[in-house]
N, C-alpha and C positions, 0 to 999 in steps of 0.2 A: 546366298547373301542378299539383303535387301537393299533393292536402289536406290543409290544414292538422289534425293530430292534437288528439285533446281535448285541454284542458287538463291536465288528468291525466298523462297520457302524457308534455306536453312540462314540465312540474315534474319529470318524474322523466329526463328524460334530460340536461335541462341541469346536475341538481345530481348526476349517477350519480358522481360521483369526489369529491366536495365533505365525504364524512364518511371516516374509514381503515377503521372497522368496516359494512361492510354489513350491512343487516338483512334477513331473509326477509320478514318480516313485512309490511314496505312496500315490497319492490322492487316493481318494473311488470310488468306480461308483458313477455317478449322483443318486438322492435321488428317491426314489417309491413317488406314491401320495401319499398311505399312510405315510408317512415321513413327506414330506410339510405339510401336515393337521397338522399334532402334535404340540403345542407353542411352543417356545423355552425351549431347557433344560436343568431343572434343576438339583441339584445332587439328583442322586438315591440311594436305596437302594438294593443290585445286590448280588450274589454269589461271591464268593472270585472267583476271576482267578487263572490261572496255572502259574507260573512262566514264564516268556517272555523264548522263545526258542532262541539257538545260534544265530539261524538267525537274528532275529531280533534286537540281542544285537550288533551284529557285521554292524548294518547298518548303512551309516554314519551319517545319522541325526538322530539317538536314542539320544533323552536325550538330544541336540541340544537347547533347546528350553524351555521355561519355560511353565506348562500348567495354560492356560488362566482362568481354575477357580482357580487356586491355585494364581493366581495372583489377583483375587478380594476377595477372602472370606477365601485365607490364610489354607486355609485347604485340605485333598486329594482329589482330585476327585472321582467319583463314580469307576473308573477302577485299582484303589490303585497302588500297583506296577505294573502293566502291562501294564500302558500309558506308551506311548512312551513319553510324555512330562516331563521335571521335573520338581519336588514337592518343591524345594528348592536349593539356589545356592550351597550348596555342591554337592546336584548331577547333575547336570550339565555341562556339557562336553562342548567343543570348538565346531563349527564347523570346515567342513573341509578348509576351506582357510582362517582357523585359527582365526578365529573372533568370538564372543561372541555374546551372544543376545541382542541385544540394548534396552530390558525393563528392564535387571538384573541390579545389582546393582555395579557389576565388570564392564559392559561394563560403567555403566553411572561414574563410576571413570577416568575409560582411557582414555575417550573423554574428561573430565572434564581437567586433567592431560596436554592432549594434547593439549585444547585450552591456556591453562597457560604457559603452553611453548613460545605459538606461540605469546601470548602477550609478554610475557619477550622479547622475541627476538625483535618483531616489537617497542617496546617502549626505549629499549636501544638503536638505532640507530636512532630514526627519532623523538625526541621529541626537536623539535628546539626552544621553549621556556622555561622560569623557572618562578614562584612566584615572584613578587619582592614584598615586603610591605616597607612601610617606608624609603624608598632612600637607600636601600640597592642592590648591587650590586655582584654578584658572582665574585668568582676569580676565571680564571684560573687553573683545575687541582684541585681546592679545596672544589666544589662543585658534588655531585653524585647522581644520581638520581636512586631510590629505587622502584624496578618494581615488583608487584602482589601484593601488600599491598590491605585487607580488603574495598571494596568501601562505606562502610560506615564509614569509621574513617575519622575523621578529623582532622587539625593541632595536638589539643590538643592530640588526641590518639598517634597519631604518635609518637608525642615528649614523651607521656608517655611509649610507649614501647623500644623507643633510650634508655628512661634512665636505665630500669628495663631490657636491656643488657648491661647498664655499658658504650657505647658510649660517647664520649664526642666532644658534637659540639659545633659549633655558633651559625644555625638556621635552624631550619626545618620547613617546610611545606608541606601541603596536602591539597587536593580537595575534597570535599565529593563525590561521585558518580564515583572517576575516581580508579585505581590501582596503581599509581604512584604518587611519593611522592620525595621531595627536603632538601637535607640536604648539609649547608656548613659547610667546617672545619677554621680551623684558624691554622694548618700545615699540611704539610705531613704525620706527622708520627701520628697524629691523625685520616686522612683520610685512611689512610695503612692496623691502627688495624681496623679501620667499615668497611673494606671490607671486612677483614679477617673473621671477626664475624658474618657479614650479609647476601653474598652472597653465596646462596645455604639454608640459613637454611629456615626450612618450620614455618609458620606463620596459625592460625587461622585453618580452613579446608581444612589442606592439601594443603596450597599454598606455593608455594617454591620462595624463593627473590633474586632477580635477583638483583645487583648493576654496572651502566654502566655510564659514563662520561655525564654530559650535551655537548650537540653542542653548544657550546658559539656563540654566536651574540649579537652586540651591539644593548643596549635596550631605546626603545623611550622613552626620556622622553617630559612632557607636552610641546607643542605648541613648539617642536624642531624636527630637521629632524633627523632619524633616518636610515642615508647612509649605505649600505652594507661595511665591510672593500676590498678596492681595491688590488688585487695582486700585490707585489713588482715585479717589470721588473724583477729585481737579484734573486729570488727566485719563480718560477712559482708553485711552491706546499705549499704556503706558505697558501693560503686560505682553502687549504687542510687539514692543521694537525691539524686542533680540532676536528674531525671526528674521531670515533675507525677506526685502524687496517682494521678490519673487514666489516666495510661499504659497500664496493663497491660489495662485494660479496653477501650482503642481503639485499640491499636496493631494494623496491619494487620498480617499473614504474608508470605514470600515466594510461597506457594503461594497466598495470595488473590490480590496482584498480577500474580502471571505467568498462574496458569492456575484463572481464577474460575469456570469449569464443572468444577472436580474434584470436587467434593462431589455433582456429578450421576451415575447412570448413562452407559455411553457410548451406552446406545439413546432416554437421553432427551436427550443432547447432541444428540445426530443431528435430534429432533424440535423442539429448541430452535430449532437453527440451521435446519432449511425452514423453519420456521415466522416467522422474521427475515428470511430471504430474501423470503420471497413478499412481506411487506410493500415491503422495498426496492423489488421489482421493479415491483407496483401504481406508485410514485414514476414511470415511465416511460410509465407509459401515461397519468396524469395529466397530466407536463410537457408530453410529446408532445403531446396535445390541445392544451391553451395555445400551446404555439410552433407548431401550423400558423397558414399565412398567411389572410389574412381572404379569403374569397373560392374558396377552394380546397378542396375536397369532403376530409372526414377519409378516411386510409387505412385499406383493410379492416381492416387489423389491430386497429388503435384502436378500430372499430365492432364489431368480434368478443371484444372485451375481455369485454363483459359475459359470456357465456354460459360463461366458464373464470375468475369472480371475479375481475373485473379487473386479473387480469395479460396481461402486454404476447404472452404465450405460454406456451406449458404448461412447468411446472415439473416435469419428470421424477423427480426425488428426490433423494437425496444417495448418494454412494458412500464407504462406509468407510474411513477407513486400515487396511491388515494389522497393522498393529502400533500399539498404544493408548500404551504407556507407554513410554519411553528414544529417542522416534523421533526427534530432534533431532541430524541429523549437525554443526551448527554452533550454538554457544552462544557466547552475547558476555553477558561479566560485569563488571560494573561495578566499579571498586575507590573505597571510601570508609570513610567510620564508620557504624559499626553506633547503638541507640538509649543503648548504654552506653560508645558512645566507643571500641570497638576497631577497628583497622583491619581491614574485611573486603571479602572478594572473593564477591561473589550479584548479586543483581538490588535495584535499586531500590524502595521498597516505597509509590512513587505518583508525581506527575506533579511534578517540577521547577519546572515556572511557581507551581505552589502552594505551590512550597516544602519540598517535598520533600525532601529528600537522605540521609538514612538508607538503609543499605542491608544485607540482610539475606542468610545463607548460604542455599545452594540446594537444601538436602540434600532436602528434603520435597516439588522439583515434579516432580511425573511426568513430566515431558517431556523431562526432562535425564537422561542417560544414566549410571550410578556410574561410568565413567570421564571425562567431564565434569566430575562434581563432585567426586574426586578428586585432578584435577588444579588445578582450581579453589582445595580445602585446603590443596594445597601451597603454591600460589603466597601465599596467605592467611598460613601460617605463616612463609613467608621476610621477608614485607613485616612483620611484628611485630620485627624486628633489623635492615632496612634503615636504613641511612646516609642515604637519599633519603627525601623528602617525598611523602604519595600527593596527588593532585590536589584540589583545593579550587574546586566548581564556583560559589563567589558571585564571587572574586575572580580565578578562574582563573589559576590558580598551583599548582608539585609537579611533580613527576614519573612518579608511576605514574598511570595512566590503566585501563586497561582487561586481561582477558585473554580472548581469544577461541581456543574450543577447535574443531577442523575436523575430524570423522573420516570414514572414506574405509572402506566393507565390501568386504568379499570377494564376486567371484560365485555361485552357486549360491540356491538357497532356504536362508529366512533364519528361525531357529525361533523363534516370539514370547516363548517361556518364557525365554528364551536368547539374545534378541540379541546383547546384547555380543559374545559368543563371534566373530560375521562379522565387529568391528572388526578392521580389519589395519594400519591406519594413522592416526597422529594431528599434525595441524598444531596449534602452540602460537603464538597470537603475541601478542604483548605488545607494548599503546600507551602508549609513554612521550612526555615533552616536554622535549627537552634542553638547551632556549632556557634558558643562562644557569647551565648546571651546569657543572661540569669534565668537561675531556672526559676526562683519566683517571681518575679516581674514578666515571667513569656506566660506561668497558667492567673497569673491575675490578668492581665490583656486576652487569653481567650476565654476565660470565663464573662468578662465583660464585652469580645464576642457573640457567643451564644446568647447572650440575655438581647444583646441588639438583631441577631437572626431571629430571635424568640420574637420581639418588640414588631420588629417590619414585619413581619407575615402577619400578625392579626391586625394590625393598623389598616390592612388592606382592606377593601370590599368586593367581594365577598374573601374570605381571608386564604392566604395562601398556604396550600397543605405542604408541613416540613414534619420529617419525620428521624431523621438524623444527622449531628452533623461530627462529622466526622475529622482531626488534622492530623496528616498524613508529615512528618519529618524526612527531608531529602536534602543532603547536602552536595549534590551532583554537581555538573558546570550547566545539562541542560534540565528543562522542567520534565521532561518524557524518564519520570521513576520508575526503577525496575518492580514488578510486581510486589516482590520481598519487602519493598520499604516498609519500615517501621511506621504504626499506628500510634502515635502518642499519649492522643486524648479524645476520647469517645463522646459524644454529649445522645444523649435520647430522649425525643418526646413521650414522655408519660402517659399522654393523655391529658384532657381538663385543660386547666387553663394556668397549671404550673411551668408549660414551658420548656425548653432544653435542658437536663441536670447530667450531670456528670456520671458516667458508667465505669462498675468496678467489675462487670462481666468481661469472661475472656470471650465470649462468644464474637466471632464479627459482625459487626452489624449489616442488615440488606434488607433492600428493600424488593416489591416485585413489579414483575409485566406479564403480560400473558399474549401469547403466539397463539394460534388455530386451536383455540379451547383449553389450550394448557398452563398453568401457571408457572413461572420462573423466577426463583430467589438468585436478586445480584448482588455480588459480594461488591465494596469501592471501587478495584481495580479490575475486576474481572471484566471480559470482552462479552459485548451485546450488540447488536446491529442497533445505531441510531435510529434508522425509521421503521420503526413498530409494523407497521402498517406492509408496505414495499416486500420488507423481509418475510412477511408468510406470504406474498406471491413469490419471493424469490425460493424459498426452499421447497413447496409447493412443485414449480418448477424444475428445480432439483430431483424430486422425488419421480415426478414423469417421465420424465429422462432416463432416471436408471432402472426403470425396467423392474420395479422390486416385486417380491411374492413372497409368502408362507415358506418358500424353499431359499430366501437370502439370505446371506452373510454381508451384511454392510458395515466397511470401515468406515470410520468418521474421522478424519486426519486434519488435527487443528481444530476443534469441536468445538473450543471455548465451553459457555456451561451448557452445552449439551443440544443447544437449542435444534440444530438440526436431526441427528439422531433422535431427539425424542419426540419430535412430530411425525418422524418417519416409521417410530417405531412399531405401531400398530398395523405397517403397511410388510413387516421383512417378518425373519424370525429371530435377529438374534442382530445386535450393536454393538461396536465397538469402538471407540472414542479415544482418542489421544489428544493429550492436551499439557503444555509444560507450566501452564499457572496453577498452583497447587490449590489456590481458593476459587478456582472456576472448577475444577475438578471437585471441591466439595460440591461447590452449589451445585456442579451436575447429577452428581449422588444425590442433593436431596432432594432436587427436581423431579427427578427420577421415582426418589418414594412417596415423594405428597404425590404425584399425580397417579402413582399406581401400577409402574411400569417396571417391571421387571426383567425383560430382555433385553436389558443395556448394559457392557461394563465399559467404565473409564479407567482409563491406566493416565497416570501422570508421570512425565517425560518429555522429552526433546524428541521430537517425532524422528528426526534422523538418530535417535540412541536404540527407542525401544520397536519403530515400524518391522525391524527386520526380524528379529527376535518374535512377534506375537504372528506376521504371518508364517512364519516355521510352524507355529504351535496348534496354529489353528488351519494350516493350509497344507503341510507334511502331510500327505498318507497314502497309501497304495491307490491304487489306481482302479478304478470298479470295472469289473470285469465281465458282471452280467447284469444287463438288464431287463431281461425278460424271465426273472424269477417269479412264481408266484406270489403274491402277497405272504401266506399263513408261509411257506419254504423260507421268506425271507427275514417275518419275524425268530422264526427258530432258529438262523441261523445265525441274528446278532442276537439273542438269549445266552447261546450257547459259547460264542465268542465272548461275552462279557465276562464266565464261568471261567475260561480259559485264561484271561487278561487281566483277573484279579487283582494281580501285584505291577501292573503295567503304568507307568510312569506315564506316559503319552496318553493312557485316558480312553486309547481307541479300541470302540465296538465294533469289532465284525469286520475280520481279516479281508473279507472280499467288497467294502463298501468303502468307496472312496470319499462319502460326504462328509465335512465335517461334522462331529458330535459335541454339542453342548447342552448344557442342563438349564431349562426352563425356573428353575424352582429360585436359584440365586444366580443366574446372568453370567457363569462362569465356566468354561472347558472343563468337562471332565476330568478328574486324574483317577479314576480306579473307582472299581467297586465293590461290596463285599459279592458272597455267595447268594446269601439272604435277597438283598436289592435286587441282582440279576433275577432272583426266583421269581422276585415280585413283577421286577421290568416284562417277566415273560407272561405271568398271568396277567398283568395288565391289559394287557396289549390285545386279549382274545376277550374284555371285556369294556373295551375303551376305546374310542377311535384315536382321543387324543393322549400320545406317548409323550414323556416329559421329556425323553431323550429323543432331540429332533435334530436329521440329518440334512444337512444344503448343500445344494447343487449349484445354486448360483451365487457368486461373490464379484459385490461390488464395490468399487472406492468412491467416496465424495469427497474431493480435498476441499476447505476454505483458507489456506495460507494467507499472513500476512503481505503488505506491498511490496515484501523484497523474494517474494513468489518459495519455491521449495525448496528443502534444500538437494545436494544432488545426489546424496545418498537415499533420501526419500526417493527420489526419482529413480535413481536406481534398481531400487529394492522393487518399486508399481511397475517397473518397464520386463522386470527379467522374472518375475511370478509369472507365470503361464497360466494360474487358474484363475489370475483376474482378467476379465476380458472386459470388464466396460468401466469406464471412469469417468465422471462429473466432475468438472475444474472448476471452481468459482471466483471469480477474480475482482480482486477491486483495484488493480492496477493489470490494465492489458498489456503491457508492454512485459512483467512477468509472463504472463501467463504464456506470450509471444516464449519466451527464452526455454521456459520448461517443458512445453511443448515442441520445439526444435529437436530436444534430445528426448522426449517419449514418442515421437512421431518419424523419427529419423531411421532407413537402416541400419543396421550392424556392419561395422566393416568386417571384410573377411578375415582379417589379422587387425588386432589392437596398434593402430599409430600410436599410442603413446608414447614419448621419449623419443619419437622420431623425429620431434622438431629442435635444432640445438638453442635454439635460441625463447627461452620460453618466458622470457622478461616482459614480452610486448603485453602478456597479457593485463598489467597495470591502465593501458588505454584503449582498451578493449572495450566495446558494447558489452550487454547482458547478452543480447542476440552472438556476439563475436565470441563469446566465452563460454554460450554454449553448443552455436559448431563445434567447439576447441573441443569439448568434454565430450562431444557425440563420437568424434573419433576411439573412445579407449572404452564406446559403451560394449558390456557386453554382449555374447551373441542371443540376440533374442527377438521374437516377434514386436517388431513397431507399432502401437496406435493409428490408426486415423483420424482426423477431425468429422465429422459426423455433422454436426451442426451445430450454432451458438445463436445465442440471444442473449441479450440489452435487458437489464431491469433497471431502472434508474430508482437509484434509495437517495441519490443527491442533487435534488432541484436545486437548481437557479447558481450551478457548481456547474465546471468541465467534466468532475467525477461520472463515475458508473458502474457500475456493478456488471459484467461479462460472464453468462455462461456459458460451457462448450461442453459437448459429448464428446469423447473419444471411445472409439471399440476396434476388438480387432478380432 
């Protein structure tokens, strides 16, 4: 049995992940072999220690910290008093720059505390709508809007806790899901005392209530225009005074909301965001420890943590985007009221559940392109004289919704000074809801649309290229349509100087872009990476990673149209692609045939329906047995197997070859072949180097999942395949990437926990990271991942965002 290490030693390896900031000053020496040998550990049974000396007590992180078994099992650790960690939040000290441990329960108050502030604050100034129900209308001064309320109440709550303070109103309302809440008076001196009683006092869990004026704007009613109030010549601040006081000193930007690292350098964006990453990614190496099973020696990688600052694997760097400012080939803008009541088309200027709804022009973010935001003013100036109502997100109701701009460059190198200039193409599409309008008065307003889209673009100098526009019908609560939605009405540039006309073709319209010499047809909703540019060093990157050759089988899992698989395809022997938008899956197909590529197929599905399903199909077969057959022994012997397997449903040649077989000719697994073919397959082959029927040896996955990372069936299915050993994760939110990799990096327990926990409710307050420990316990038994390496491609300047790549192999 291995010796037990000093004390010392074993203080510092059980609490090594227990604080976020590691200190030099008290880490431990790196661990003996003997050390690494030992499992993970557990609490012992040890001699009492001496009481912690001066020194020790006077250091500035004693007691700093909460220790990490006292945080899962609630009880002391083996080192009693003489951990430096503490045992509970009474003992527990500040650190030194004054901040608290963000797992206690003091720190997760503060922040709690602070984000309630920051709502109250944001939702008293900038919530430029109210409830209206039944032709009821605010007044003036006698309406308030009640900020941090409960987001589960609704109406009826609200009004029962008005009444059960004695308040006396007219009408209140509330949203379920949101913190703000509307109440009118019918005097002053009724509105006077609900401030007096309201504002400040704390509600439910420690939320404090904020009461601040609505921003009055005149409210659309049905199939009437709903004009901004115009400033009196005689009074220039008169559009002014429904606005608190206080406005102009807290009112956000669009350029704060969209892109809050513009005020940085882009070389200290670059250093912001590794330096946000590496923390994320520490989260990995932490979970991971927790979620092995008890009894089961930690994996190297976990034990190797410490000596590269406890990341899960080395963080390569970040890689630049070529292009810093205008890089957004698609922009989606919000139509609402701005803080003074006019209808505008920008971005949001904070988060909706807070109450939000102000919305602000786009002209000042870097990230949006002047023909973005030009098109954007247009649409902005037509909706100031529309006949139609813009959308009203407390009551959901209106008609204009959104406009979303799609541009498409031209090949070649693209000059930074000068982007715009490579735009050659632009898709328009506008989200209206026509639930309950007329249906001729909605295509006279967008045919007189189109002619104003038609009108702005050549007004411009030099004129701005529009190529379709598109309005997409959504009658949802939020603007995020499901791909299915309905296309209404199509307009397309002719050519010449006729302008936008109206399409009787079912074809869908799209326009394109081109990635590393390839070109790419995009359907309106189908998924593209925004920065043109970034994305072929991201996939690029991708492709070096996995290791591909002549002998690959590369899955493409969430492919959108294609775009990665089909740049990589020249580099494997054979693609496969899943993807659940049924018109990204066309455009992949045609991508596919303009560009000339034929060892691709796309399956369209939910990648947790069909992922398990195609690797059976393509990954099922015997297991090869020899590899030191002759060449000419080895074509005879799947000539002769094919002869044999005629009628054979599974497609597979040559009982003794474990590689999979698929057909070059149309991108598709074999299912059978006649007599004739095999004769041919065999003369071929003695006059051919290259055989259509080509066999792989290596099988890769490249996921690109959306923000809320895979699903766990997916995961399931990549962890317990044994013939995939290497996978490329590509992440646009690391904090997934953190959870999926937990349970594809985790061992197997030796017996399934599942159902072993009785109480399985908790998991409603759970992390991603906490839910997928939970899910690692019931994974089955099968070879774990490691992380290998990752790197940073930044496709979102002057953004927190970032694009994360990571190898895993095993």
């Amino acid at each position: 049995m291995a010796e037990i290490p000093p004390t010392e030693t074993l203080t510092s390896v059980e609490h090594q992940d227990s604080t976020d900031q590691p200190n030099p000053s008290v880490s431990p020496p790196p661990p003996s072999a003997e050390e690494i040998n030992l499992p993970e550990k557990r609490k012992r049974e040890v001699e009492p220690e001496p009481e912690p000396s001066a020194d020790k007590a006077k250091h500035p992180l004693w007691k700093t910290s909460l220790c990490s078994y006292f945080r899962r099992s609630g009880e002391l650790c083996s080192h009693g008093e003489t951990c430096r960690y503490a045992h509970g939040e009474d003992e527990l000290r500040p650190r030194p720059d004054n901040t608290w441990d963000p797992t206690s329960e003091r720190a997760k108050k503060m922040a709690k505390t602070n984000d309630q502030d920051k709502a109250a604050e944001a939702g008293g100034i900038m919530m430029t709508e109210a409830l209206e129900e039944d032709g009821e209308e605010s007044s003036s001064g006698l309406s308030k809007c009640i900020v941090n309320l409960p987001m589960k109440w609704s109406s009826d709550n609200f009004r029962l806790f008005l009444n059960d303070q004695g308040i006396v109103f007219k009408s209140a309302k509330k949203k379920k899901g949101m913190i703000v809440g509307f109440v009118t008076f019918e005097s002053e001196e009724q509105s006077k005392t609900a401030v007096e009683k309201l504002d400040g006092q704390t509600v439910g869990n420690n939320r404090t209530l904020k009461v601040s004026d609505v921003i009055q704007r005149p409210f659309e009613k049905s199939n009437k225009a709903a004009l901004p109030v115009k400033p009196s010549p005689d009074n220039d601040d008169e559009n002014d005074s429904v606005l608190p006081s206080d406005s102009a000193s807290k009112a956000r930007s669009a350029r704060d909301a969209v892109t809050p690292l513009a005020h940085m350098s882009y070389s200290d964006q670059l250093e912001h965001k590794k330096n946000s990453l590496a923390q994320i990614l520490k989260r990995l190496t932490r979970n991971a420890r927790k979620a092995c099973p008890n009894g089961i020696s930690l994996p190297e990688w976990i034990l190797k943590a410490r000596e590269i600052g406890g990341l899960p694997c080395k963080l390569e760097g970040i890689i630049e985007s070529p292009l810093v400012n205008g890089y957004r080939n698609k922009c989606e803008f919000s139509v609402g009221n701005s803080l003074q009541g006019k209808h505008t088309v920008g971005f949001l200027l904070g988060n909706f559940r807070e109450g939000v709804t102000a919305v602000e022009e786009p002209v000042d973010c870097p990230n949006v392109s002047r023909i973005a935001c030009k098109y954007a003013a247009i649409f902005q100036e037509f909706l100031q004289q529309s006949c139609l109502p813009i959308w009203n997100r407390l009551n959901n109701s209106g008609f204009w919704r959104q406009l979303t701009v799609r541009e498409g460059r031209k090949p070649g190198q693209i000059d930074a000074d000068n982007s715009e200039a490579s735009i050659s193409e632009v898709m328009l599409m506008v989200q209206v809801c026509t639930l309950g309008s007329d249906e001729g008065q909605v295509k006279e307003e967008l045919h007189r649309l189109a002619q104003t889209f038609s009108a702005g673009s050549t007004a411009e100098s030099p004129p701005l290229p529009l190529t379709t526009l598109v309005i997409q019908d959504h009658t949802g609560i939020s603007n995020a349509a499901p791909s299915d939605a309905p296309l209404r009405y199509v307009f397309l540039h002719r050519g010449g100087d006729c302008g936008l006309e109206i399409s009787d073709d079912v074809v869908e319209p799209r326009i394109h872009d081109h990635i590393s010499n390839l070109r790419f047809s995009i359907s309106p909703s189908a998924f593209f990476q925004v920065n043109t540019l970034a994305a072929e060093r991201l996939y690029s990157l991708a492709g070096d990673w996995a290791d591909l050759g002549p002998d690959t089988l590369l899955f493409d899992v969430c492919c959108g149209t294609g775009t990665i698989g089909l740049t990589l395809a020249h580099h494997v022997g054979m693609v496969v692609g899943i993807e659940m938008n049924a018109s990204a899956v066309s455009d992949a197909e045609r991508n596919a045939e303009a560009n000339g590529i034929k060892n691709c197929r796309f399956v369209c599905g939910k990648a947790e329906d069909v992922i398990g399903s195609l690797m059976k199909e393509y990954l099922s077969l015997p297991e090869k047995q020899d590899e030191n057959r002759d060449t000419s022994e080895n074509n005879e012997s799947e000539a002769n197997s094919a002869e044999e397997n005629i009628n054979s449903v599974d497609g597979v040649v040559g009982a003794e070859n474990s590689s999979v077989v698929v057909n070059h000719e149309n991108g598709h697994a074999v299912s059978g072949c006649s007599k004739d073919e095999a004769k041919l397959e065999k003369d071929s082959t003695s006059q051919s180097s290259s055989n259509p029927m080509r066999q792989f040896k290596n099988v890769v996955a490249i996921v690109d999942p959306p923000r809320v990372g895979l699903h766990p069936t997916v995961i399931k299915v990549l962890r317990t395949q044994s013939r995939l050993r290497r996978l490329v994760y590509i992440s646009c939110n690391p904090d997934s990437l953190v959870a999926n990799a937990i349970e594809l990096c985790t061992p197997s327990p030796d017996k399934s926990e599942k159902g072993n926990n009785k109480n399985n409710r908790g998991w409603r307050n759970m992390s991603a990271a906490g839910l997928a420990r939970h899910r690692s316990k019931s994974m089955p038994e099968s070879e774990p991942f490691k992380p290998v390496k990752a790197m940073a491609v930044d496709l979102f300047p002057h953004t927190p965002h970032c694009e994360l790549v990571m190898l895993l192999e095993r």
